[in-house]
C-alpha positions in Angstrom: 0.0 0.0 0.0 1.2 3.5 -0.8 1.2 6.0 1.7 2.0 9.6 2.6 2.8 11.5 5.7 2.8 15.3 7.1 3.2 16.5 10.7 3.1 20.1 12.3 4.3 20.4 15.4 2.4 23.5 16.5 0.2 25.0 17.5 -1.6 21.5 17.8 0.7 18.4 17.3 -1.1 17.1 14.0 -0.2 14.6 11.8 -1.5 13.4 9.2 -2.0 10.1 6.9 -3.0 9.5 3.3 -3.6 6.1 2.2 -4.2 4.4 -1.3 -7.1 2.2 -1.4 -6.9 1.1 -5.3 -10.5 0.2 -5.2 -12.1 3.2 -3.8 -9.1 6.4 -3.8 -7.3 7.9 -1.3 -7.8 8.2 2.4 -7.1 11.0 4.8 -6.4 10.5 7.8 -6.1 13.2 10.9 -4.6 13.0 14.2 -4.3 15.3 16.6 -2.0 14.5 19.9 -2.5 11.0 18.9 -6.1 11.1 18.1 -8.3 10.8 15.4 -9.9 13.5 14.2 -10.9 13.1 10.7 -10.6 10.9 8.0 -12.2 11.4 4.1 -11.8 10.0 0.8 -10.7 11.6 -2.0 -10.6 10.3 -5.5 -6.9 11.9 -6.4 -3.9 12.1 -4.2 -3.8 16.2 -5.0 -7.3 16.6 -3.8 -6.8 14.4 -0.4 -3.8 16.9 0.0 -5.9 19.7 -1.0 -8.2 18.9 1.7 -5.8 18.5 4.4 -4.7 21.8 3.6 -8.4 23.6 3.2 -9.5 22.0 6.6 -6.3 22.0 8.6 -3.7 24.1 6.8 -1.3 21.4 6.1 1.2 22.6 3.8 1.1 20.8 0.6 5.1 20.8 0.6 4.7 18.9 4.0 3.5 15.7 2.6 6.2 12.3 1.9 6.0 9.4 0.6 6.6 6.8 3.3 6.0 3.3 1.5 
């Protein structure tokens, strides 16, 4: 599975998860201090990142690939 990771430390410790489901699209998942928040699908990687970013102003330059 592919996967993609972004963490601010402040204000609030968030970090943050998007998964590929191949079936379905990508999932966001939202943490903060450890627990879960949100979590959304998205059909594109841009837009799950988009979304992370509307809703919890994650940088879009944030975001690595992990696996």
């Amino acid at each position: 599975m592919m996967a993609w990771t972004a963490s601010v430390p402040t204000p609030k410790k968030l970090e943050c998860r998007i998964e590929l489901d191949e079936a379905v699209g990508y999932y966001l998942y939202v943490y903060e201090n450890g627990k879960d928040v949100y979590d959304g699908l998205q059909d594109t990687l841009q837009f799950a990142m988009e979304e992370a970013y509307e809703r919890f102003n994650i940088p879009l330059d944030l975001w690595r690939q992990v696996e």
